[in-house]
C-alpha positions, -999 to 999 in steps of 0.1 A, spaced: 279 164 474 311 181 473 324 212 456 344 195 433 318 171 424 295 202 418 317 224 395 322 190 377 285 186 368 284 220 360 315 215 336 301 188 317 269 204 314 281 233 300 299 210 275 270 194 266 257 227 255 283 239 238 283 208 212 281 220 179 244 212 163 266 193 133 272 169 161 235 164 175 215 132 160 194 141 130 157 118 137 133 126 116 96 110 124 70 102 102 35 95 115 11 73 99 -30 68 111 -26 30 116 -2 8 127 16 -22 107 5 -55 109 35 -74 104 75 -74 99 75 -104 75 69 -85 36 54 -115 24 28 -116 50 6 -84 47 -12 -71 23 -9 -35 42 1 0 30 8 4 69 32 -27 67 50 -17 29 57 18 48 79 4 70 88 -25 50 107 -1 21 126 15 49 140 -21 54 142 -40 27 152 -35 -11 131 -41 -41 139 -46 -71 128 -13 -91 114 22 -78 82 25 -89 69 59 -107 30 70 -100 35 87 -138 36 44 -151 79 53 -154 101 35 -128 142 37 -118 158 8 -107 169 2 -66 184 -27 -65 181 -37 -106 205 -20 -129 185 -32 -159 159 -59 -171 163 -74 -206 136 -91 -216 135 -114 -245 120 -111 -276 87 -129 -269 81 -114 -237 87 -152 -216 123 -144 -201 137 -115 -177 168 -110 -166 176 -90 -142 210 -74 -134 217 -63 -99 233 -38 -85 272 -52 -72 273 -28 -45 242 -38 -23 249 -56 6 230 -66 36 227 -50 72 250 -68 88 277 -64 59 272 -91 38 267 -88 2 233 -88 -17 234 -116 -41 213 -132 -68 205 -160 -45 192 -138 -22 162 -131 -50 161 -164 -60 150 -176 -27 126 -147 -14 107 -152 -46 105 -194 -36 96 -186 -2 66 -162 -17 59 -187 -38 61 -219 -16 31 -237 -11 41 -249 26 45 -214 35 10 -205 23 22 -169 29 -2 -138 19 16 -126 -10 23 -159 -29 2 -147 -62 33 -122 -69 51 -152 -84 22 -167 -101 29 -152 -133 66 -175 -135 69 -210 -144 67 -237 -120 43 -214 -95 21 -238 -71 38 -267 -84 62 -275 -55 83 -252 -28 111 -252 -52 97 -260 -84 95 -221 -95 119 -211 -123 135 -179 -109 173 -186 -116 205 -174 -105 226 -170 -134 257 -155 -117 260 -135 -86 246 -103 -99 224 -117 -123 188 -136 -123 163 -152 -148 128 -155 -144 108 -179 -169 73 -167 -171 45 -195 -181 31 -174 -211 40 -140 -225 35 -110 -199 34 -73 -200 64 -60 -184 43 -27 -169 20 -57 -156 46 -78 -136 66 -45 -123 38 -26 -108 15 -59 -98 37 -81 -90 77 -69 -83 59 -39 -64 55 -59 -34 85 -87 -31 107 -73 -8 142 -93 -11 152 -115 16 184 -128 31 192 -165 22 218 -163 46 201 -154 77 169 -172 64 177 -201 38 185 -230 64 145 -230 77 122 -252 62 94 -226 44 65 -235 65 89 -229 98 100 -193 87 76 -172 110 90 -191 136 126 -174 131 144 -154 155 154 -134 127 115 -113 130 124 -101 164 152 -81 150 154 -81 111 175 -74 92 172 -57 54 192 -46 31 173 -7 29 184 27 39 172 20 72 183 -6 99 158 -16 122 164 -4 160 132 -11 182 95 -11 182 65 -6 206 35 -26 188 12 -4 174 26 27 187 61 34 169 92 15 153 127 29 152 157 25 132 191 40 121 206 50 96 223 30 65 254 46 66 263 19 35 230 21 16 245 15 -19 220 40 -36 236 68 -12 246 77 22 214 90 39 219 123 55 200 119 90 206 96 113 175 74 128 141 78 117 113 71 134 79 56 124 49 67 149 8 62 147 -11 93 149 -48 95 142 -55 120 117 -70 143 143 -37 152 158 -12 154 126 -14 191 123 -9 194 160 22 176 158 34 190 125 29 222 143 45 215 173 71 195 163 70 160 173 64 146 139 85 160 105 64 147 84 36 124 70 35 93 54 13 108 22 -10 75 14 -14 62 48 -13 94 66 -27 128 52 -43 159 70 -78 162 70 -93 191 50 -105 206 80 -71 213 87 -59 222 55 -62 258 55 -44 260 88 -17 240 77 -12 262 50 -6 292 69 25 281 90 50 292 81 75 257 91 53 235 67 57 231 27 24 218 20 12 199 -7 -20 192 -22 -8 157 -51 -34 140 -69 -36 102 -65 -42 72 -80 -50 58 -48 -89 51 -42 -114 37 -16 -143 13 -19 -170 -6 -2 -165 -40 -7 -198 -63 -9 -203 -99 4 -216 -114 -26 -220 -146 -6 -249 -133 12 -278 -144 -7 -294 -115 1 -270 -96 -18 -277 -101 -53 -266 -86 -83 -293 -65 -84 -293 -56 -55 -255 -41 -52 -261 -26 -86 -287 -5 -60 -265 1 -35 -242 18 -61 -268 38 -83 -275 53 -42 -243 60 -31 -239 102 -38 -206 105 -44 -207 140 -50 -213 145 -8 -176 127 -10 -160 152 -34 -176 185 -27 -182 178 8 -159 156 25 -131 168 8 -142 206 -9 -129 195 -40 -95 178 -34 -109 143 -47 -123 131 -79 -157 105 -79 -140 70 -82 -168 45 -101 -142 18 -105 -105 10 -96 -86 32 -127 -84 71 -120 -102 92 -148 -65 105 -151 -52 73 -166 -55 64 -205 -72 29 -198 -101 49 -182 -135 41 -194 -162 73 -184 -190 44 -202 -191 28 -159 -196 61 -146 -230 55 -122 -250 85 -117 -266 93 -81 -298 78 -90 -319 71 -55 -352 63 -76 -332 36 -99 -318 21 -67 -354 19 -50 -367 6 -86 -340 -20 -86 -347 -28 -48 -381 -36 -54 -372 -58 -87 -348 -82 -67 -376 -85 -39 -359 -59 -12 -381 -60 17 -363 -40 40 -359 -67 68 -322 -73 68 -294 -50 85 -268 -48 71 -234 -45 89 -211 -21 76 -172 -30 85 -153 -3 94 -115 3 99 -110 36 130 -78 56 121 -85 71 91 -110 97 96 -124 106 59 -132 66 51 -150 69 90 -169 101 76 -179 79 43 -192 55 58 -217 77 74 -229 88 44 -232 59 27 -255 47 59 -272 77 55 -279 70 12 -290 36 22 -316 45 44 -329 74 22 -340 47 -4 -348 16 24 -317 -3 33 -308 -3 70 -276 -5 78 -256 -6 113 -222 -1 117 -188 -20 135 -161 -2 140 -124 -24 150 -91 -14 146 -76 -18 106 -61 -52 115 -93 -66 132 -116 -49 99 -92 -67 78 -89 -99 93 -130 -95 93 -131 -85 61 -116 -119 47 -135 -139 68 -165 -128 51 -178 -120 86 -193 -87 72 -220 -73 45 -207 -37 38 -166 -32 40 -150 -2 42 -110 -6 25 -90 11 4 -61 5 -22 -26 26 -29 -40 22 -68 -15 16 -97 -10 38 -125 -12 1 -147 -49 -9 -150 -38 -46 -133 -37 -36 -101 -73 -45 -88 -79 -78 -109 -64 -98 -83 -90 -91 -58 -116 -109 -76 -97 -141 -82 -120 -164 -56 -88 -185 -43 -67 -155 -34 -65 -137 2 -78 -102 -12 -112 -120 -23 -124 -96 1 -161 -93 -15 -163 -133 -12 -169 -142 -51 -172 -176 -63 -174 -163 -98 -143 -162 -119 -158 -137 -142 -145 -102 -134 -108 -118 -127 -111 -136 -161 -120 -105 -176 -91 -84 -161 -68 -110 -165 -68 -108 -203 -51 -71 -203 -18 -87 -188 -14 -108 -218 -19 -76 -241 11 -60 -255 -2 -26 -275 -18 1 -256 -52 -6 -281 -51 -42 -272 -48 -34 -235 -75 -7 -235 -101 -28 -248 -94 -55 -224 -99 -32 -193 -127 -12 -207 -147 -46 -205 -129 -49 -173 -146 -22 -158 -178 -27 -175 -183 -65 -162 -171 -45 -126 -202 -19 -125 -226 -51 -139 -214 -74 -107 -209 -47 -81 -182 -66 -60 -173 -34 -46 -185 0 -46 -160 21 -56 -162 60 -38 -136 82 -46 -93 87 -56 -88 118 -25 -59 141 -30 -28 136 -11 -30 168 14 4 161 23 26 183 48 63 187 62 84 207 86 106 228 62 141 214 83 138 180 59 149 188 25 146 164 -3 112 155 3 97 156 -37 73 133 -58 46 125 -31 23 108 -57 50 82 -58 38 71 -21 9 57 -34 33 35 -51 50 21 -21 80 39 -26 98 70 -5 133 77 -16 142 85 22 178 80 14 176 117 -8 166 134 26 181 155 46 176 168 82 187 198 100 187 203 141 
């Protein structure tokens, strides 16, 4: 190489220096403990999956863990006077990745394609509170009034804190233009899932499957301009957050789906580039039971609860940064009902054993997700109170997506899951209706969903609260899940991202990324 050529290099090098930091790209990377299962919103039923699919797409309102929410891309809902019509205004300014703007057809046809019956997608029971559901692909009666304007006819009079935290939580809006030329039950088919594209503060770059997914900034976002410029999405196991926090590779962590262990807390504390918070949670975890194992009776479940100590969980596990969880609504919420509350009670579980006929000749196998390191621990325990008053227990460890797909198969007796919660008592119900996807503990019996299903109908706080208090009672009687325990947050961040507030709000499905900032 010549002299010229040399002093050249050396030139641009030195340039390349010399660039003002203003100018460098601004990433920020947030690591979650498992990986998502899908791109297509209406398809999962993952916290892993919403993570990345509120970076991309829109909803239609922000959701508040405090039972308040803002709007995203809703201006306003009026809803009439009997509680059987919303409108919802949109915001005029929201437009599509690829420049094209957001309309009221666009809503109109994600919530048909949910809704569908050809598409048979996961999430279809979002829409089946509104006329016409499961009647025909296009039979439901969500209606574009004008451009920035759409109706929904409901099929009876609904809570409005029922249908915006159970149901408009988790229908991401759609493009009809990229999308609405595909028959329903062809749409996974679309070339549009390699490369989708949304309508959030972030535009979707690349992805390695499992590993990490990439994307760039909205530089149009109509909520505001965000002030970094990609962001990237990686798995970490919960082992190694605090090592990258520390050393840099990741900025910060997803809070529901991602939060240090509390052997690490102290540490994490003490550095001096992390703002650490500790935010209580309405998120929970349970043990789902297969009620369809005959020998799994009632009686037998209640057992398995009265010997579950779920003080080891709150004292132990977590040294006090969790609260006992006896059924899906945190004692923090109004509709709480302390009547459920199960004592540790080993000698009632062996009594109870012996009345259903226990004779200790079954193993049961305990489904368990790897990646999240406090629900692994848990389930030790739990095998651990089994045994100490005679049931034997082995478990099967798979990756979440595996444990899931496991899970619904009913190809399990003890299954380890957990649930972002809801600060409106709704949330759960739908995992006991026996036709729906989340039936995860198998039921045949209509009973607990019938029960729950009464409080979205209920329009004073009195009415409500009696509705879920028998809610939760008929829960601890049938023992479809053993609930364990809502776990703090233990959230951390590198102190160069700024705007970083309300982590409780995560466990709503929500991060207002477009409010951060980065510096290099």
């Amino acid at each position: 190489m010549n002299i010229k050529r040399l002093l050249v290099l050396a030139l641009a090098a030195l340039l390349c220096l010399m660039v003002p930091a203003a100018f460098a790209e601004k990433t920020i990377t947030m690591a979650m403990v498992s990986a998502w299962d899908t791109l297509m919103p209406f398809d999962t039923t993952s916290s892993y999956s919403d993570l990345v699919m509120d970076l991309l797409f829109d909803k239609l309102v922000y959701l508040k863990a405090d039972s308040t929410y803002t709007w995203r891309l809703a201006t306003g809902i009026d809803v009439n006077e009997d509680s059987t019509v919303l409108t919802v205004h949109l915001n005029e300014n929201a437009k599509w990745h690829d420049g094209v703007p957001l309309t009221a057809d666009d809503v109109v046809f994600t919530c048909k394609l949910y809704a569908a019956p050809s598409a048979a997608t996961a999430r279809t029971n979002q829409c089946n509170e509104f006329a016409g559901f499961g009647e025909s692909d296009d039979s439901l009666q969500v209606t574009a009034l004008d451009e920035h304007t759409v109706q929904f006819t409901l099929k009876e009079s609904t809570n409005l804190d029922f249908l915006l935290f159970t149901k408009f939580r988790d229908i991401y809006i759609l493009p009809k233009h990229l999308l609405g030329d595909i028959p329903y039950d062809k749409i996974r088919e679309a070339d549009y899932w390699k490369a989708p594209v949304g309508s959030g503060p972030a535009v979707y770059s690349s992805e390695i499957s499992g590993e990490r997914i990439e994307f760039t900034a909205n530089k149009d976002y109509f909520l505001k301009t965000p002030d970094w410029d990609r962001f990237v999405v990686r798995v970490v196991p919960t082992a190694n957050l605090l090592a990258g926090l520390m050393n840099g590779e990741i900025d910060c962590l997803a809070g529901n789906v991602a939060s240090l262990q509390l052997s690490d807390w102290d540490m994490a504390k003490a550095q001096p580039n992390l703002t650490c918070i500790s935010a209580e949670s309405v998120g929970y975890q349970y043990m789902a039971i297969n009620t369809s194992r005959d020998y799994l009776p009632p009686k037998v479940r209640q057992a398995i609860n009265k010997a579950i100590n779920r003080d080891l969980f709150v004292q132990g596990l977590f040294q006090g940064e969790a609260v006992a969880a006896y059924g899906p609504i945190s004692p923090m919420s109004a509709y709480y009902n302390p009547e459920i509350e199960e004592p540790y009670d080993p000698e009632g579980a062996k009594a109870l054993l012996a009345e259903a006929g226990w004779d200790g000749s079954h193993v049961l196998v305990m489904s368990v997700p790897t990646g999240n390191a406090p629900r692994e621990q848990s389930a030790v325990i739990i095998q651990q109170n089994l045994a100490d008053v005679g049931i034997k227990t082995t478990i099967e460890s798979a990756d979440f997506a595996t444990h899931l797909n496991r899970v619904r198969a009913g190809d399990y007796d003890l299954g380890f899951i957990g649930s972002s919660g809801s600060p409106d008592p709704s949330e759960c119900v739908i995992n006991f209706n026996p036709d729906h996807l989340n039936n995860f503990s198998q039921l045949s019996d209509w009973t607990v969903f019938n029960t729950g299903a009464k409080g979205q109908h209920a329009f004073t706080f009195e009415d409500r609260k009696a509705c879920y208090d028998e809610y939760q009672k008929v829960l601890r009687e049938q023992v479809p899940f053993c609930f364990t325990y809502f776990n703090n947050i233990l959230y951390a961040y590198n102190n160069r991202v700024t705007g970083i507030t309300d982590v409780q709000d995560y466990t709503q499905l929500n991060r207002d990324v477009w409010n951060w900032s980065v510096t290099e």
